[in-house]
ROVEXBA-997266 format. One record per residue (C-alpha): x, z, y; residue number from 1. Coordinates in nm, 2 decimals, always signed. Each point is the difference from the previous one (the first is absolute). Layout:
N
> east|up|north|seq
> X|Z|Y|NUM
...
END
This chain:
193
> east|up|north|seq
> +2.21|-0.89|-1.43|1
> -0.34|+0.10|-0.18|2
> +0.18|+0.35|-0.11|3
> +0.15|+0.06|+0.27|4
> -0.38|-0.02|+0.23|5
> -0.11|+0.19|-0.26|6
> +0.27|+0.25|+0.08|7
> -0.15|-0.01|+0.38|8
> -0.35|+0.01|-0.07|9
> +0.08|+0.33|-0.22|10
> +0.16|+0.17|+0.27|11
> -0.22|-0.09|+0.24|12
> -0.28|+0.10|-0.19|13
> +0.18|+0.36|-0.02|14
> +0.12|+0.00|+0.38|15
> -0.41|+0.03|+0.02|16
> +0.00|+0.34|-0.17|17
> +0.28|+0.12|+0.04|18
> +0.10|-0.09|+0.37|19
> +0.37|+0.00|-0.03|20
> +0.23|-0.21|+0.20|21
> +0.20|-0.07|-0.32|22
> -0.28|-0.21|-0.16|23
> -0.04|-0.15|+0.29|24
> +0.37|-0.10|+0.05|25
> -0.07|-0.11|-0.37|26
> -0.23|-0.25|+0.03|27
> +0.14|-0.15|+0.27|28
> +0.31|-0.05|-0.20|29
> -0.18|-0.17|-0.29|30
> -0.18|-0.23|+0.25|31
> +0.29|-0.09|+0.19|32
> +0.19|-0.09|-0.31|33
> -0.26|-0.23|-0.13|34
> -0.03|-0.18|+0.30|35
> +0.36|-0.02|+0.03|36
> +0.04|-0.22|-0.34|37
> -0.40|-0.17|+0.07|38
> -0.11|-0.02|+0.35|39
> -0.30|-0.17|-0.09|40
> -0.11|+0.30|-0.16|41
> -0.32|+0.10|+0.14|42
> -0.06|+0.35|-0.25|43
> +0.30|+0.08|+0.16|44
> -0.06|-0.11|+0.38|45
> -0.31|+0.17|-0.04|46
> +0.14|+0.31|-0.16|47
> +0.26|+0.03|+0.32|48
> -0.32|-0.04|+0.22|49
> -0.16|+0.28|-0.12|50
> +0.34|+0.17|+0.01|51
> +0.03|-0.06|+0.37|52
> -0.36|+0.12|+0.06|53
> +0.04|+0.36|-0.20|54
> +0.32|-0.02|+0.25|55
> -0.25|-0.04|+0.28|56
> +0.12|-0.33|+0.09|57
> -0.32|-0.18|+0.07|58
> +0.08|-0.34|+0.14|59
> +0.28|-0.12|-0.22|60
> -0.21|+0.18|-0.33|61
> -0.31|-0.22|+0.16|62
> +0.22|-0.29|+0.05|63
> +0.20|+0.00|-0.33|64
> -0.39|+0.01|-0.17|65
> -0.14|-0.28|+0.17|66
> +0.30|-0.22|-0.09|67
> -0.07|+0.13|-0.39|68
> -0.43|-0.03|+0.03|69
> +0.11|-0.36|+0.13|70
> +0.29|-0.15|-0.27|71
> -0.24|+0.23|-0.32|72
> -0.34|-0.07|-0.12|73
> +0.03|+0.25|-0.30|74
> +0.06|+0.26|+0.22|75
> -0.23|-0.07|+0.28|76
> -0.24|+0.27|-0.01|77
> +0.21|+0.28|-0.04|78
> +0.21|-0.17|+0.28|79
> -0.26|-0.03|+0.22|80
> -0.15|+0.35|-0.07|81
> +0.35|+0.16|+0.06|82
> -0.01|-0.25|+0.31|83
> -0.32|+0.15|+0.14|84
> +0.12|+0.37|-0.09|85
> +0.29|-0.09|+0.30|86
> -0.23|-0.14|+0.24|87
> -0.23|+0.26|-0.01|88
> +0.29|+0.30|+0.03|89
> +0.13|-0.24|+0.30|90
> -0.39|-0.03|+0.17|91
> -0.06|-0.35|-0.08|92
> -0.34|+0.07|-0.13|93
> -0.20|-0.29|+0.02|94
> +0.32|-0.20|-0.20|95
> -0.03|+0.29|-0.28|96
> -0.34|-0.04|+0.00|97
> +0.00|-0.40|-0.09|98
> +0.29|+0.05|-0.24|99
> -0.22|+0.27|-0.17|100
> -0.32|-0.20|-0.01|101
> +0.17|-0.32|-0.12|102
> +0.18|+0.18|-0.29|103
> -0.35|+0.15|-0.13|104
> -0.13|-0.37|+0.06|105
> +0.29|-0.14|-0.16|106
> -0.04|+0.26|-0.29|107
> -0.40|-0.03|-0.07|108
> +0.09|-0.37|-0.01|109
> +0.25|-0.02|-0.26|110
> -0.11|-0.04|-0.36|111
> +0.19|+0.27|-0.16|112
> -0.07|+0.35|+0.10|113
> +0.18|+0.17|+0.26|114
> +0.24|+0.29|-0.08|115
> -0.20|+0.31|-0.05|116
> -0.03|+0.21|+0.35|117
> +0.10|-0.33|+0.18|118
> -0.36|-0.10|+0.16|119
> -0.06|+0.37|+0.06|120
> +0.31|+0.13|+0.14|121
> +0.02|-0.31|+0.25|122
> -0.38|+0.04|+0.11|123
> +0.12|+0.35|+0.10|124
> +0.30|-0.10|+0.16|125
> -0.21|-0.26|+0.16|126
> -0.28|+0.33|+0.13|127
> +0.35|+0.13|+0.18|128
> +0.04|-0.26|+0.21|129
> -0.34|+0.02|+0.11|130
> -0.03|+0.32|-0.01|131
> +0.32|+0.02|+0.28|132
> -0.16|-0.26|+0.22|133
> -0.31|+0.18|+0.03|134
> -0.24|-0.18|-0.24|135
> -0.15|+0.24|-0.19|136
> -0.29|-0.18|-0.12|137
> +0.25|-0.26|-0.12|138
> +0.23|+0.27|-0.19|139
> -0.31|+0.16|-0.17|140
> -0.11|-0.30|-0.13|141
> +0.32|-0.12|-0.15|142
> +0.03|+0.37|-0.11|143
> -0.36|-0.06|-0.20|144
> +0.14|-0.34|-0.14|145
> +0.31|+0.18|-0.15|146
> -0.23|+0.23|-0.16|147
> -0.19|-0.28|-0.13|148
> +0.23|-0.21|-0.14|149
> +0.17|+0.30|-0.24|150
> -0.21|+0.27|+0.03|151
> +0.17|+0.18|-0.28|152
> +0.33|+0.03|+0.15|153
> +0.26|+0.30|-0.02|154
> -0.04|-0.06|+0.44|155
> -0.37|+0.06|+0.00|156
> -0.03|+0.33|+0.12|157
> +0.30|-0.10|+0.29|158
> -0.26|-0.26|+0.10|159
> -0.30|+0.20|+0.00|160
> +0.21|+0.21|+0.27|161
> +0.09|-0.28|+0.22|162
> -0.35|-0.17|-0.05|163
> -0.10|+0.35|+0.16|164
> +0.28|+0.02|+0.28|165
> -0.12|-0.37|+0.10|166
> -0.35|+0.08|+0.02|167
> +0.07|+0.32|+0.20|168
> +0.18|-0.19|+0.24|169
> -0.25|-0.30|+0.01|170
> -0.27|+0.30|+0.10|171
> +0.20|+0.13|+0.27|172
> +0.11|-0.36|+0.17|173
> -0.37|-0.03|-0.04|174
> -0.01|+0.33|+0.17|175
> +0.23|-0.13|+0.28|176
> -0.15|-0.32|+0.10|177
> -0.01|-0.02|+0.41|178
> -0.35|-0.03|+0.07|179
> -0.39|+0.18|-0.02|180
> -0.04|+0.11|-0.36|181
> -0.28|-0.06|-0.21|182
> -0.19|+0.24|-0.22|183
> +0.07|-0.33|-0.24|184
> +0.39|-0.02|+0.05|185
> +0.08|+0.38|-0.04|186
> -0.23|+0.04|-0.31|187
> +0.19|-0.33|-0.16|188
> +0.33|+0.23|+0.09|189
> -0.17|+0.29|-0.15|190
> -0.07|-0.21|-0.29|191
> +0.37|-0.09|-0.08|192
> +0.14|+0.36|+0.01|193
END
């Protein structure tokens, strides 16, 4: 079975660049054979969840994972990050959100290091979500912590971007507030463009 989710995870991985329906049609093919001879195999299961979400199948992608991040502790994280992605694409933003903030717990936690990008790519991911539900300040600040925990990443300058996108839109909700402005409130929104 190992070779043959190999075989899946390759075409998957070149379904992502290349965007044909053949590599798609692929990996599902590898993945349904493994679990065919080992159901209990949760690279696999989670392999044919992913499938289903490039598919735009969210709820049985979203259901397949959970039933994987439940019977695997190895693959956990990843799971659960992959979990969060769906969740977020289907508007369940405050469930993203936790998943996202209790993989970079779980991560900063664990004696061995992380994978490199890991901590950074889910505190962006985790500056989406709150970016979508209208907490700037909130996305800005996981936006700085990215930056701070590699700030020599390839991604830097794609952060420094959204840091700026989340700060303009922080200035103008700012901006918006229903109410009298103050001389304070508009120079603090004149501050963050």
């Amino acid at each position: 079975p190992r070779p043959m989710v190999a075989m899946g995870n390759l075409y998957h991985q070149i379904y992502l660049q290349s965007h044909e329906e053949k590599d798609l049609t692929l990996t599902y093919k590898y993945y349904h054979n493994v679990l065919q001879k080992d159901k209990a195999n949760a690279y696999a299961a989670a392999g044919l969840g992913l499938y289903c979400a490039e598919k735009g199948e969210y709820e049985p992608a979203r259901q397949m994972l959970a039933r994987v991040r439940e019977a695997s502790m190895p693959l956990s994280e990843d799971i659960s990050n992959d979990l969060a992605h769906l969740n977020l694409i289907q508007g369940r933003i405050t469930e993203a959100e936790h998943l996202y903030l209790s993989n970079i717990k779980s991560a900063l936690q664990r004696q061995r290091r992380a994978p490199r990008g890991f901590i950074t790519s889910t505190y962006e991911a985790m500056a989406m979500a709150q970016y979508k539900s209208g907490r700037h300040e909130e996305a800005l600040r996981s936006l700085l912590r990215s930056l701070h925990q590699e700030p020599s990443t390839s991604g830097t300058l794609r952060v420094w971007y959204n840091v700026a996108v989340a700060r303009a839109a922080y200035a103008t909700s700012l901006m918006n507030k229903a109410g009298q402005k103050s001389v304070k409130s508009i120079n603090n929104a004149r501050a963050e463009l």
